[in-house]
C-alpha positions in Angstrom: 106.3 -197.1 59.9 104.0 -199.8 58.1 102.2 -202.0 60.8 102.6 -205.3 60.0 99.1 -207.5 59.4 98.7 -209.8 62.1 96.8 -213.7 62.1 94.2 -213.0 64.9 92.1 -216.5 65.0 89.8 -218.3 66.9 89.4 -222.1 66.6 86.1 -224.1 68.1 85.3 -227.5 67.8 82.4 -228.2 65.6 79.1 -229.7 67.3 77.2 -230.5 64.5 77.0 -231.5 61.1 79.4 -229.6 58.6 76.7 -229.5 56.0 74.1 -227.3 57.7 77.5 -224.7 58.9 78.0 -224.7 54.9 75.1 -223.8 54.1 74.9 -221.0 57.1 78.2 -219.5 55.1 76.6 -219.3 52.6 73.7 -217.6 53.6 75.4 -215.0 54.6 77.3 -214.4 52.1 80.5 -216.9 52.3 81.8 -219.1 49.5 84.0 -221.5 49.2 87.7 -220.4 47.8 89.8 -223.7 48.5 89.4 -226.7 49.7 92.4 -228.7 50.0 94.2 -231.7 51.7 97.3 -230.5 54.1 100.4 -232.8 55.6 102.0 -230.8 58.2 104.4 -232.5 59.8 106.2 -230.9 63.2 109.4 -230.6 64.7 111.2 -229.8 68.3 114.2 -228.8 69.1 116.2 -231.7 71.7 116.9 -228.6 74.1 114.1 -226.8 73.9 110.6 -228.4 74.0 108.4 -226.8 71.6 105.8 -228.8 73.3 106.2 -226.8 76.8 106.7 -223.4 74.7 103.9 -223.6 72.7 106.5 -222.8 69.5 105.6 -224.2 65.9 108.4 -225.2 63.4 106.7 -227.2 60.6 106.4 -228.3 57.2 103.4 -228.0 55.2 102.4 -230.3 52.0 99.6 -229.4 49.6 99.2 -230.3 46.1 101.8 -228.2 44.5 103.0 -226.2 47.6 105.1 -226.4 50.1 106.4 -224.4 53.1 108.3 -224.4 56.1 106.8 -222.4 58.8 107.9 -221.1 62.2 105.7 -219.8 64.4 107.7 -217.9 68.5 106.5 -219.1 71.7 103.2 -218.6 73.0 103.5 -215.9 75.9 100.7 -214.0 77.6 101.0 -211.5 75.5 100.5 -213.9 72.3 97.4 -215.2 73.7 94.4 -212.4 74.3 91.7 -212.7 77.4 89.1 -213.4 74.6 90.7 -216.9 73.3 92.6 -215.2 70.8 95.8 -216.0 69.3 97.6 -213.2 67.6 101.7 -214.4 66.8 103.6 -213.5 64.0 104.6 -215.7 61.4 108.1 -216.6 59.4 106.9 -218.6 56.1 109.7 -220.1 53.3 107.9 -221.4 50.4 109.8 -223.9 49.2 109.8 -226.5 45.9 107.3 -229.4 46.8 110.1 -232.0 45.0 112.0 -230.6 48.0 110.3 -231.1 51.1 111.6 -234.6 51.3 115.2 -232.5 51.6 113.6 -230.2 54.2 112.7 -232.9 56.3 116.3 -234.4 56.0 117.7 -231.0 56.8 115.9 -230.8 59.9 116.6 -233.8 61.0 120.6 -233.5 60.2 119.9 -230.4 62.6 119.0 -232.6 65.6 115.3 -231.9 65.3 113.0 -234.0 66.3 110.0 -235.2 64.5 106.8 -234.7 66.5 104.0 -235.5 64.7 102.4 -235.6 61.2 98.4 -234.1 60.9 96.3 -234.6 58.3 94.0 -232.4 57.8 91.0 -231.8 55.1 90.5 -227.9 54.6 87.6 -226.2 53.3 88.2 -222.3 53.8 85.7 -219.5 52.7 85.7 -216.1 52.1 82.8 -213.2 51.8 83.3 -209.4 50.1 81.5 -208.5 53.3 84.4 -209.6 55.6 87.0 -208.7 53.1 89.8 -209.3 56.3 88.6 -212.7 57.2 88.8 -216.7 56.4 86.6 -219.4 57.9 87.9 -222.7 57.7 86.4 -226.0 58.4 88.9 -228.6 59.3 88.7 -232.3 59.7 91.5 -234.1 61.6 92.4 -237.2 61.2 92.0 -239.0 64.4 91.4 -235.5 66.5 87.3 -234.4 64.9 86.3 -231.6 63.0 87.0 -227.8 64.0 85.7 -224.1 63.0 88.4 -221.6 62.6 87.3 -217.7 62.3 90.4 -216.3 61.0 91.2 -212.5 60.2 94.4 -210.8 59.3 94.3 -207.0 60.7 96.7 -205.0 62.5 94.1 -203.5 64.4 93.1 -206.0 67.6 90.2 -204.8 68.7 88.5 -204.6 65.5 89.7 -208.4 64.4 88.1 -208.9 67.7 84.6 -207.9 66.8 84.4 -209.2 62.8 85.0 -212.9 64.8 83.0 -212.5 67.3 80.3 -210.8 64.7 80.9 -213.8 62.1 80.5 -216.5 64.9 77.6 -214.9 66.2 76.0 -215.3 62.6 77.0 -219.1 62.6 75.6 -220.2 65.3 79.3 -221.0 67.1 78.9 -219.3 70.0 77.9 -222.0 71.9 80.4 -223.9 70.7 83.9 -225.5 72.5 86.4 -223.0 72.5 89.8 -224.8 71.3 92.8 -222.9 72.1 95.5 -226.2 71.7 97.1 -226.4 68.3 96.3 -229.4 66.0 99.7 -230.6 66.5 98.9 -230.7 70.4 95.2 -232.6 69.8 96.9 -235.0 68.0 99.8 -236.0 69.8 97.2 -235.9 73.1 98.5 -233.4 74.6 
């Protein structure tokens, strides 16, 4: 049986200037491989409050991209002692003409519109961390966050190269943020 890769993350909110954390990637090695502008806007269900279950239904909007996203319910067992979140994740790319359509759908489906982020993402990646992604993310009208991001199917190890990577950067210190953007920004 082939283990499926899981997205083990860990978000923090950034104390400090972004400029000097770019330059600490790159010191140790990380460069920059996108850096992009990102729409998501979220949805609920009018029975079930995605809000209360920690659930994710989405769409995404990026230059020439699009995607709907769906993310289960955040359990105990989704959210590790460490500050972890570790959920599997149902993507449909779809047509960016037609995400207009998507949202339509949705909302001919009785879901409800929760909130639209705007975020600015800069995401880097080293050779030396081959599994992992570090993104810096502003938020309009929420602040600027660190996410240490590595796609494993081995826990433990995910773990460590986090822990090992923030250690490097100087995060340690740094607030541990375990709400979703979509939370922040509604005030939740």
């Amino acid at each position: 049986m082939i283990k499926k890769l899981l997205e083990i993350e860990r978000k923090r909110q950034l104390a400090g200037n972004i400029e000097e954390l770019i330059g600490r990637l790159q010191n140790i090695g990380f460069e920059l491989k996108s850096n992009l502008r990102e729409i998501d806007t979220y949805y609920s269900r009018p029975d079930v409050d995605f809000m209360q279950t920690v659930e994710c239904l989405r769409i995404r909007q990026r230059d020439s991209f699009a995607e709907i996203t769906y993310k289960p319910a955040t359990t105990t067992a989704t959210h590790t002692e460490n500050n972890v979140i570790i959920k599997p994740e149902t993507n449909l790319p779809i047509q960016p003409e037609d995400a207009a359509t998507a949202k339509q759908l949705l909302a001919n489906l009785g879901m409800i519109q929760l909130v639209e982020v705007n975020k600015y993402r800069r995401s880097f990646q080293s050779s030396d961390f081959l599994q992992a992604t570090v993104s810096i993310d502003e938020i309009k009208d929420a602040g600027t966050f660190v996410e240490v991001e590595v796609l494993s199917d081995d826990e433990t190890s995910a773990l460590m190269m986090i822990s090992e990577i923030e250690t490097k950067l100087g995060l340690e210190s740094m607030e541990i943020v375990t709400r979703p953007y979509r939370d922040i920004c509604m005030g939740y």
